[in-house]
C-alpha positions as YAML, in Angstrom:
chain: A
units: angstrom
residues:
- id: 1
  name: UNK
  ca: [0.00, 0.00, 0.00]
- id: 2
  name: UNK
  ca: [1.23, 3.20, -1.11]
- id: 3
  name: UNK
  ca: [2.41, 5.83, 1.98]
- id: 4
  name: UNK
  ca: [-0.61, 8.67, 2.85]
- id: 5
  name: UNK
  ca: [-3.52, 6.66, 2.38]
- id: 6
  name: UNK
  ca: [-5.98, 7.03, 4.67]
- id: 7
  name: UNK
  ca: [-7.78, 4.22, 6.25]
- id: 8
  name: UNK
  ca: [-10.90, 3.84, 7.60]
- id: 9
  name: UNK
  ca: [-12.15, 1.60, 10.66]
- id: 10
  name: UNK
  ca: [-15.98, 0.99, 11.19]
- id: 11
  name: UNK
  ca: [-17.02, -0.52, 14.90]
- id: 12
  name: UNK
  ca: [-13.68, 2.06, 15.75]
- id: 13
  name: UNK
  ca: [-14.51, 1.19, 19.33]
- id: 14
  name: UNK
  ca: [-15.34, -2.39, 19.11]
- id: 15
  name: UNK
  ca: [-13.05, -5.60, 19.80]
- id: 16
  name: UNK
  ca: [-10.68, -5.86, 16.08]
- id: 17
  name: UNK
  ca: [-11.78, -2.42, 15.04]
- id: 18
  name: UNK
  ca: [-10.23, -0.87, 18.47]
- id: 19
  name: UNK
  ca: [-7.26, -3.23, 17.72]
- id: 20
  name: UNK
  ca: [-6.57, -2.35, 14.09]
- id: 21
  name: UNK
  ca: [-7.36, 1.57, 14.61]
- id: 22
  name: UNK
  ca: [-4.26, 1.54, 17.25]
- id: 23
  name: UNK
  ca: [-1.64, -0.93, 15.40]
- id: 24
  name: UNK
  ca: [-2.28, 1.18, 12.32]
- id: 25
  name: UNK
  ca: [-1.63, 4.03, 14.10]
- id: 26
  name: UNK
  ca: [1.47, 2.79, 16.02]
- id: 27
  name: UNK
  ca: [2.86, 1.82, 12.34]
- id: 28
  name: UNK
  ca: [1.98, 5.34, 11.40]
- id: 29
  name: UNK
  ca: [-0.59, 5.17, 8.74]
- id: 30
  name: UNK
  ca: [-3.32, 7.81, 8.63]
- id: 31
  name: UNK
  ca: [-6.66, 6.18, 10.64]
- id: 32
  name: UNK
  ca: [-10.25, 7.54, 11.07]
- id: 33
  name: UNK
  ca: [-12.63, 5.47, 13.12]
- id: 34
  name: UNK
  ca: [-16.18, 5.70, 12.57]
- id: 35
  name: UNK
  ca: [-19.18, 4.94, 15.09]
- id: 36
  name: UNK
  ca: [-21.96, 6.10, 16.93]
- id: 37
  name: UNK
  ca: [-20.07, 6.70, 20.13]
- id: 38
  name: UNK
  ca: [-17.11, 9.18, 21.33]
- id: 39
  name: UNK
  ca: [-13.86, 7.43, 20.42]
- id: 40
  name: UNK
  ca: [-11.79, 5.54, 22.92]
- id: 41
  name: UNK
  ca: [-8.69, 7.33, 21.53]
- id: 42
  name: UNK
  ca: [-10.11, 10.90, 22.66]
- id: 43
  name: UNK
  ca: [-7.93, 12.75, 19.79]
- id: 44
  name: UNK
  ca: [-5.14, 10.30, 19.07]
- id: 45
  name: UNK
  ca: [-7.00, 9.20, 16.20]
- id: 46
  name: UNK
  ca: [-9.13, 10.83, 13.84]
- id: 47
  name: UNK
  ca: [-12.99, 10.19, 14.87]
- id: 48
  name: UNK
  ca: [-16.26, 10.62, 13.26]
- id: 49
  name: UNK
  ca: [-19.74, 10.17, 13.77]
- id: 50
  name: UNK
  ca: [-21.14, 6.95, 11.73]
- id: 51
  name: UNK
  ca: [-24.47, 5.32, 11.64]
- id: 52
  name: UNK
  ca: [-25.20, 2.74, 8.87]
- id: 53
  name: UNK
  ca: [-28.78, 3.65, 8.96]
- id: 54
  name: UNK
  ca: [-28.26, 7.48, 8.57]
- id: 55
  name: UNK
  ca: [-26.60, 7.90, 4.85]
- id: 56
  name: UNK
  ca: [-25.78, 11.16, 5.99]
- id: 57
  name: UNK
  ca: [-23.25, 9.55, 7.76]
- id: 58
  name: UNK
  ca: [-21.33, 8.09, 5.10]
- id: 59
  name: UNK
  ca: [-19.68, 10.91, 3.18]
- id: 60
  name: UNK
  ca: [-18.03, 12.50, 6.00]
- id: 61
  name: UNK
  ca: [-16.35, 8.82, 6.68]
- id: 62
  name: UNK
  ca: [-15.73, 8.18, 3.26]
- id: 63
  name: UNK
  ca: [-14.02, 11.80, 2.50]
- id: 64
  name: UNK
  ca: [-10.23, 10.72, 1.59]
- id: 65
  name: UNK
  ca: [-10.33, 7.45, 2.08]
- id: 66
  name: UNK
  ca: [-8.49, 4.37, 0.42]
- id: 67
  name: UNK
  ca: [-8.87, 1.40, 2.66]
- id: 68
  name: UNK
  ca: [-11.74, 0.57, 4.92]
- id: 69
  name: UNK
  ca: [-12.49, -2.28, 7.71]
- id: 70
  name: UNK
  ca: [-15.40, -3.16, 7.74]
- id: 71
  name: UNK
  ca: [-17.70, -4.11, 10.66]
- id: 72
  name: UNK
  ca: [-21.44, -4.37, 9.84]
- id: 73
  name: UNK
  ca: [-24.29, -3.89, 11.74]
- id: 74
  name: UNK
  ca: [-24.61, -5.56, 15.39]
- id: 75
  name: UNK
  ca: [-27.45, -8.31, 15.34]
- id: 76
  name: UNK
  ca: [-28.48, -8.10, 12.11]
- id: 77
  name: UNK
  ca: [-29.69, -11.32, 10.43]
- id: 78
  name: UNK
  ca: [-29.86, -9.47, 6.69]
- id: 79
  name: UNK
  ca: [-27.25, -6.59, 6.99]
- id: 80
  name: UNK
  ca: [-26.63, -6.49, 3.04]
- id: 81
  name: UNK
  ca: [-29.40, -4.25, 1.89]
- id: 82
  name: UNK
  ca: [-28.38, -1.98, 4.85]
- id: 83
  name: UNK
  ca: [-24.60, -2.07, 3.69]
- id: 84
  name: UNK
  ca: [-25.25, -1.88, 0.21]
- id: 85
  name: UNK
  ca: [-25.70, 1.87, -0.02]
- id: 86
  name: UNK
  ca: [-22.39, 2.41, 1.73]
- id: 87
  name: UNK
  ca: [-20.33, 0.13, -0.22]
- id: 88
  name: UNK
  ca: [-21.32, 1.76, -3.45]
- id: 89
  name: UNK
  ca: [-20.56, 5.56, -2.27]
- id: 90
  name: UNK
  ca: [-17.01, 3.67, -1.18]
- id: 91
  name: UNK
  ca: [-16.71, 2.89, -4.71]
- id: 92
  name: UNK
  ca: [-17.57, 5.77, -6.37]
- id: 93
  name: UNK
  ca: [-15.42, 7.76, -3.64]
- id: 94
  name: UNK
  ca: [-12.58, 5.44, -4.90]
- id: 95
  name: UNK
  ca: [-11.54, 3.01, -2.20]
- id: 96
  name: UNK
  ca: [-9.76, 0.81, -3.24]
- id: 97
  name: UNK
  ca: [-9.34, -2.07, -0.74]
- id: 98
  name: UNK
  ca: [-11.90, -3.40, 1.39]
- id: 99
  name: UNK
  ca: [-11.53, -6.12, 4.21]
- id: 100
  name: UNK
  ca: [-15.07, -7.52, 6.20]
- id: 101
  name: UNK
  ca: [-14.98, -9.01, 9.20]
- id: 102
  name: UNK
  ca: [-17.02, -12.34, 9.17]
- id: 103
  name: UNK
  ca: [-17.00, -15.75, 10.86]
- id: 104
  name: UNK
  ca: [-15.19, -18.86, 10.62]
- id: 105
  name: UNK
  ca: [-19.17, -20.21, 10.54]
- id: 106
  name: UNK
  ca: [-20.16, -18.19, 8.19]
- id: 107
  name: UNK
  ca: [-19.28, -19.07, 4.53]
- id: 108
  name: UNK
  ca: [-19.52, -17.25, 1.37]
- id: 109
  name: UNK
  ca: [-22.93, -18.90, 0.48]
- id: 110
  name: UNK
  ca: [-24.07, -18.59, 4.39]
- id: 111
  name: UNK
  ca: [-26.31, -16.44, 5.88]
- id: 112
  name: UNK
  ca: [-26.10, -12.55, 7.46]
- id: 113
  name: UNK
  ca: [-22.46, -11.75, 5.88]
- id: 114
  name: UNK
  ca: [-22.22, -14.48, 3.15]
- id: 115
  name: UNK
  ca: [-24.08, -12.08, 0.87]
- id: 116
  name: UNK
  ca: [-21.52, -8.98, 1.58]
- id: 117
  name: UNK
  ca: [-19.00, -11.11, 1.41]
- id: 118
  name: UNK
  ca: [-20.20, -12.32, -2.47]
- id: 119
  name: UNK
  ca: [-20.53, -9.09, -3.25]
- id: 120
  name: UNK
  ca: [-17.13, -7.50, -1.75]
- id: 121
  name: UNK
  ca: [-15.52, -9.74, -4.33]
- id: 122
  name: UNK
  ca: [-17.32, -8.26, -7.36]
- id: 123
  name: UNK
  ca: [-17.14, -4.55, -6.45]
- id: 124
  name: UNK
  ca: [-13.41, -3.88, -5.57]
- id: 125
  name: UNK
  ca: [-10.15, -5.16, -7.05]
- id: 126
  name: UNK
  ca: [-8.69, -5.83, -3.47]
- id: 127
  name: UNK
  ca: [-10.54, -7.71, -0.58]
- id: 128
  name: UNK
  ca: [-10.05, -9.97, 2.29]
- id: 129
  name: UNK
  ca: [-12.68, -11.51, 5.05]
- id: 130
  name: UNK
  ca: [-11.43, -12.09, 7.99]
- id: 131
  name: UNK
  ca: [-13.65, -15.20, 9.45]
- id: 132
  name: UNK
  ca: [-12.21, -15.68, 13.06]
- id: 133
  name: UNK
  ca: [-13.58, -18.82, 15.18]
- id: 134
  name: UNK
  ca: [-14.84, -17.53, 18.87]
- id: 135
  name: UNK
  ca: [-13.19, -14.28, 20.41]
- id: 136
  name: UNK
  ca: [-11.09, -16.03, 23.56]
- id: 137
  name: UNK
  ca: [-12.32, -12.43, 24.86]
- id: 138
  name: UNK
  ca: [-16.23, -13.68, 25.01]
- id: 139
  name: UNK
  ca: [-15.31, -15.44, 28.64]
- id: 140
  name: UNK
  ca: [-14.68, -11.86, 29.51]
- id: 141
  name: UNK
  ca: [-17.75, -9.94, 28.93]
- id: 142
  name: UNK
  ca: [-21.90, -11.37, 28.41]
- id: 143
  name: UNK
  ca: [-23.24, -13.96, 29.60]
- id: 144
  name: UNK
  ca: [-19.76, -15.97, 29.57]
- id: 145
  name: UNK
  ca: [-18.14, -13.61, 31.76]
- id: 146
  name: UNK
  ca: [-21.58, -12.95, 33.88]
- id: 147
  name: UNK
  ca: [-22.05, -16.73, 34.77]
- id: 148
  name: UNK
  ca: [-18.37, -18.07, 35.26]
- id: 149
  name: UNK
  ca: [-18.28, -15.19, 37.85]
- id: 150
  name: UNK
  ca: [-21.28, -15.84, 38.93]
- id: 151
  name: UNK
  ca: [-22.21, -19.15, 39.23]
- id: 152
  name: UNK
  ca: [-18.61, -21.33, 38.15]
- id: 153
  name: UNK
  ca: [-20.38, -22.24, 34.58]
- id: 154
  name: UNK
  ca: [-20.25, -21.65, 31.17]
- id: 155
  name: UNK
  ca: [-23.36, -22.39, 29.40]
- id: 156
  name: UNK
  ca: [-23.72, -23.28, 25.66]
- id: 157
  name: UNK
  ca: [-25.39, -25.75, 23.32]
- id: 158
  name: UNK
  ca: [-21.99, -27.14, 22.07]
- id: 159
  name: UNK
  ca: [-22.42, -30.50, 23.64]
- id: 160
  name: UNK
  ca: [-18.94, -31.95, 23.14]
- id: 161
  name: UNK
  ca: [-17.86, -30.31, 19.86]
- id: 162
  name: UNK
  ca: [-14.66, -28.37, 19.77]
- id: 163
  name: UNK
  ca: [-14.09, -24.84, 18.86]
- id: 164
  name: UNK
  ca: [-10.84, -23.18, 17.83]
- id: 165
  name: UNK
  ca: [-10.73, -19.71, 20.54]
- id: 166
  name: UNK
  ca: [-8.67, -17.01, 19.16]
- id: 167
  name: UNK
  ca: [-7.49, -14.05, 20.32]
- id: 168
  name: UNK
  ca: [-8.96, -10.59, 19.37]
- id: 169
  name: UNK
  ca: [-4.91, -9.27, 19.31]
- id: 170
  name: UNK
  ca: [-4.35, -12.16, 16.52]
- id: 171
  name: UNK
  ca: [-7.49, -11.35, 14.56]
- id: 172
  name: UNK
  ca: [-6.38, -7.98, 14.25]
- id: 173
  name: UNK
  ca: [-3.32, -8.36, 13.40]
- id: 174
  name: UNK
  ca: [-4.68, -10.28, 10.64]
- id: 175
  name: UNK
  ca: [-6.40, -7.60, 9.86]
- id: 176
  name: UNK
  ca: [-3.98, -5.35, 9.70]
- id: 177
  name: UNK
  ca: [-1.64, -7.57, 6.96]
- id: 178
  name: UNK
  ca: [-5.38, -7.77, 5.06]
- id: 179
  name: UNK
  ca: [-5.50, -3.61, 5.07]
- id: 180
  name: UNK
  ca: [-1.75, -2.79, 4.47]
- id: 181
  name: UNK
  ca: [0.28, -5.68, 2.75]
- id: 182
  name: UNK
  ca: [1.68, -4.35, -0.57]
- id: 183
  name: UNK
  ca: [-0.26, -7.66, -2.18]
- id: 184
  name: UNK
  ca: [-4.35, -7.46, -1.73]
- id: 185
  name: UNK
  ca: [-5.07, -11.00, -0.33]
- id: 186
  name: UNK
  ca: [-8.31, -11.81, -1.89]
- id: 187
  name: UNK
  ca: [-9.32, -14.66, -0.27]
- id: 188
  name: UNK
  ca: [-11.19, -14.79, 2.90]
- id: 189
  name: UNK
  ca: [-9.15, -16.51, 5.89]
- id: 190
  name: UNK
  ca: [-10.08, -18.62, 8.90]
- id: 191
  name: UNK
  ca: [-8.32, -16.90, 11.93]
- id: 192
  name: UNK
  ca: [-8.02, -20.20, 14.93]
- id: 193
  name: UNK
  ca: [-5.73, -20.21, 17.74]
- id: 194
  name: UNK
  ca: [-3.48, -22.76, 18.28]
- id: 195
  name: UNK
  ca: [-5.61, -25.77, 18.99]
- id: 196
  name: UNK
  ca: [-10.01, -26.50, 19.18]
- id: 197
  name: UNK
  ca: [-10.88, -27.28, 22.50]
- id: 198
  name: UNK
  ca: [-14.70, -28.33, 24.07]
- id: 199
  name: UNK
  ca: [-16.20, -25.82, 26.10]
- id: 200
  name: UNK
  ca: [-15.58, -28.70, 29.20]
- id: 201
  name: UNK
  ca: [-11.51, -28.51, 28.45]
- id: 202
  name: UNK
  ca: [-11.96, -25.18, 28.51]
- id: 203
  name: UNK
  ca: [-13.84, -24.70, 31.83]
- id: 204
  name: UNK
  ca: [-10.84, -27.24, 33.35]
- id: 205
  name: UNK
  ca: [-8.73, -24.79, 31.74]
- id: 206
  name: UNK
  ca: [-10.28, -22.10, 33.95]
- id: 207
  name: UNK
  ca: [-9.92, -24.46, 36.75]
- id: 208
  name: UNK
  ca: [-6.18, -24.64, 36.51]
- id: 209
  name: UNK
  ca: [-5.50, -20.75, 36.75]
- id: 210
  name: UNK
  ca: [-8.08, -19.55, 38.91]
- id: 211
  name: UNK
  ca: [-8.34, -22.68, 41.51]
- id: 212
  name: UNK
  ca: [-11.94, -22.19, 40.98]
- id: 213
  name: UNK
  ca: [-14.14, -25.10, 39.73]
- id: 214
  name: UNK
  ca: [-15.75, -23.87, 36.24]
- id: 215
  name: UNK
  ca: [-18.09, -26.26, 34.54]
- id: 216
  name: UNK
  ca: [-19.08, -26.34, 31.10]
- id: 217
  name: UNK
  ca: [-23.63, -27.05, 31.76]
- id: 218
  name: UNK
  ca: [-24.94, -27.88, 27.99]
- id: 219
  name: UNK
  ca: [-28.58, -26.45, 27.33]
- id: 220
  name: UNK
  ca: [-30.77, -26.56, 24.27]
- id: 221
  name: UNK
  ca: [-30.82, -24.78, 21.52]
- id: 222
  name: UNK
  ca: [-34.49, -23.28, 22.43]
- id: 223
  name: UNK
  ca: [-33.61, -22.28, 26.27]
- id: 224
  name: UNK
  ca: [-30.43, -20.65, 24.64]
- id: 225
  name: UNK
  ca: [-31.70, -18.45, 22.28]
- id: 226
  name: UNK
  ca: [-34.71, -17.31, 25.23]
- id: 227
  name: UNK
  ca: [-31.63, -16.73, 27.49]
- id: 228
  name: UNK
  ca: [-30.63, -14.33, 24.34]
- id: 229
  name: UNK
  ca: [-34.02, -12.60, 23.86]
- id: 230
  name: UNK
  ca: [-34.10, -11.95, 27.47]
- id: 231
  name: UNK
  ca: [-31.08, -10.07, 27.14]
- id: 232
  name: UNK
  ca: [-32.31, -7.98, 24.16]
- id: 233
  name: UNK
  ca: [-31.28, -9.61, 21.23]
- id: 234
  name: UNK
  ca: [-33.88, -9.86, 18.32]
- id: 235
  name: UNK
  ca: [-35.38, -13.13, 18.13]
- id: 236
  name: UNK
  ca: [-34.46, -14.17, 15.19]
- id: 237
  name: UNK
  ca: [-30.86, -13.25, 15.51]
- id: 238
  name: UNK
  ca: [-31.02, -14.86, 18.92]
- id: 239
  name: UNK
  ca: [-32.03, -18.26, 16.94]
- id: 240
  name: UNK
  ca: [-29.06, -17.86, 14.49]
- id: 241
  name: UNK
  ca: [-26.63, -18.18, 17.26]
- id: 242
  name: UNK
  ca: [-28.23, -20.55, 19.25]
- id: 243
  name: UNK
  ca: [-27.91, -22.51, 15.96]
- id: 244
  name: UNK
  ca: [-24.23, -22.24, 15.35]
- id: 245
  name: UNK
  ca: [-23.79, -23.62, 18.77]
- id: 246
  name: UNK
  ca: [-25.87, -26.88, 17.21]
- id: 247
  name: UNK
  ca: [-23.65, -26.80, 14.61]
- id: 248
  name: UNK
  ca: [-20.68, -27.12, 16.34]
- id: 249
  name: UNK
  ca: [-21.91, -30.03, 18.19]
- id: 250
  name: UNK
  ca: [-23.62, -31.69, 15.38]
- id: 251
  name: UNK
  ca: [-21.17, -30.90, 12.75]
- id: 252
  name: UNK
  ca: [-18.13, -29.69, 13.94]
- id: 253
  name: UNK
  ca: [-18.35, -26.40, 12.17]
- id: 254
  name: UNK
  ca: [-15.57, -24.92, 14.47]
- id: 255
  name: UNK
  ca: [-13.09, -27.53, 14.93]
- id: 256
  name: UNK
  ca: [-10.98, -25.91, 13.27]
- id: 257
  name: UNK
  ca: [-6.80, -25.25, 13.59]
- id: 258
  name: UNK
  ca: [-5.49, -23.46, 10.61]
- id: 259
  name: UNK
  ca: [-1.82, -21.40, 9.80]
- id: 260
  name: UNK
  ca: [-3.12, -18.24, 9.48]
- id: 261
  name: UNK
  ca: [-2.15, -16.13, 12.13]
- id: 262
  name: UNK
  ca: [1.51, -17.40, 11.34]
- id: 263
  name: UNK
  ca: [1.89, -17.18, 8.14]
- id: 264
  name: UNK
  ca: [0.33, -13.89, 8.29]
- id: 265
  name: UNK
  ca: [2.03, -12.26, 11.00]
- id: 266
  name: UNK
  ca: [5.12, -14.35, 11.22]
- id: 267
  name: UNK
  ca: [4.35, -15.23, 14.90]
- id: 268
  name: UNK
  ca: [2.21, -18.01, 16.02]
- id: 269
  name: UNK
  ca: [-1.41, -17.58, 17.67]
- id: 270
  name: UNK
  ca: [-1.88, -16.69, 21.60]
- id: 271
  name: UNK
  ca: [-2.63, -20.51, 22.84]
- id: 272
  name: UNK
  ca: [-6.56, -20.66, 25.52]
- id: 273
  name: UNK
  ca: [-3.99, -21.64, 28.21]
- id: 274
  name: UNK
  ca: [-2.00, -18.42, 28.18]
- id: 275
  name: UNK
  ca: [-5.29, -16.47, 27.69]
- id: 276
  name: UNK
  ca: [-6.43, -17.74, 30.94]
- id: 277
  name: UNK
  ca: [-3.34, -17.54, 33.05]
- id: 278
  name: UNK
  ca: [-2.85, -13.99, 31.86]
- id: 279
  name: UNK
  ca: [-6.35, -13.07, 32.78]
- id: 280
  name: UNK
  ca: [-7.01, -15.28, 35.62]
- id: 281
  name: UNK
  ca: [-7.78, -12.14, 38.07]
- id: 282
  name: UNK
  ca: [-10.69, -11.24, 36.10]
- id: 283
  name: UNK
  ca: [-12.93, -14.08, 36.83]
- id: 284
  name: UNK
  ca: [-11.68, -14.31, 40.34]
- id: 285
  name: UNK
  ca: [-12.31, -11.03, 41.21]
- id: 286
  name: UNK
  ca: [-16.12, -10.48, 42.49]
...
């Protein structure tokens, strides 16, 4: 990527956007993040109000830019027709690389970001989609975090399938490589950690750090997605995730180990275990 482009970072506040936004920065490349909220940087990095459903919004983030990450909307089971609009003002307003973040359950022909991603590939002559497996930072915050501290469980509808937790740090630095490499990537990649482990290892995982007993309880699909709703999440949205969880125990859909974040970044992926020892005061702490 040539030197003075400007790139922009939608969800500028959220887990990889926050990420990218500050190791762009620290390698000195021009960043504006976008979002509803008051940046976390205050004015280390350029900030602007974004909304993707207020248009009015877009030209302001668009103004100068080459690059953009791209974080759709939050719980949003049909995001493309709300995207759309955006993408083609990007185009016109000349970016030139795009990179969505997806999931490692999500394919191209899947559902809420399959579309976007189809369509990434046919509007702009650089991509990537990053589609990491489970944030290791979800024990940390929700209901994870809420009922490990809580009540010593973790509660999901994964029965004994495996998932491959990665950290947010190694998604973004994916992402960065995806935004800045002098070659466009334009392939989508599965981001893993080190190794898939069931929700059980991961609870003795817990165990080990904390000297707290963590269990892994399995539920069903239904009481999962009501635990959701109660929390706020649209219903059918709610169903969509309870579903991937029945996925990963009825088809393995996340156990997955892949090379990415090495051959990427040239370092190998943060492994669960030092996740949890680094971070074992959290879920001790009341």
């Amino acid at each position: 990527m040539a030197e003075g482009k400007k790139i922009l970072i939608t969800g500028g506040n959220g887990k990889t956007g926050s990420r990218i936004a500050r190791r762009l920065a620290e390698l000195g490349h021009d960043v504006r993040t976008v979002g509803r909220g008051k940046s976390i940087f205050g004015s280390a990095i350029e900030h602007a109000y974004f909304d993707w459903f207020d248009e009015s919004t877009f030209d302001p983030a668009l103004q100068g830019v080459d690059n953009i990450y791209l974080v759709g909307p939050v719980a949003v089971m049909e995001p493309f027709n709300i995207m759309l609009p955006f993408l083609h003002k990007a185009v016109k307003s000349d970016v030139w690389r795009i990179v969505l973040l997806s999931s490692a359950s999500v394919p191209e022909d899947g559902p809420v970001f399959g579309k976007v991603h189809r369509e990434l590939r046919r509007m702009v002559p650089e991509w990537a989609v990053l589609r990491p497996s489970y944030f290791m930072q979800n024990f940390m915050e929700g209901h994870h975090a809420a009922t490990i501290k809580r009540d010593g469980i973790i509660v999901t509808a994964t029965g004994n399938g495996r998932v491959g937790f990665v950290d947010a740090d190694d998604i973004a630095e994916v992402g960065v490589r995806a935004l800045i490499d002098e070659r466009p990537h334009n392939t989508d990649h599965i981001i893993t950690g080190p190794q898939s482990l069931t929700y059980a290892k991961a609870g003795e995982m817990f165990g080990a750090a904390t000297g707290l007993t963590i269990r892994h309880v399995h539920t069903d699909t239904e009481q999962l997605a009501a635990g959701f709703i109660q929390a706020g999440m649209p219903e059918d949205y709610a169903f969509f995730l309870a579903g991937l969880d029945q996925a990963i125990k009825e088809d393995g859909t996340e156990d997955l180990v892949t090379d990415v974040v090495e051959r990427l970044t040239g370092r190998p992926p943060r492994s669960f275990e030092d996740f949890v020892r680094s971070n074992a005061s959290f879920w001790k702490s009341t």
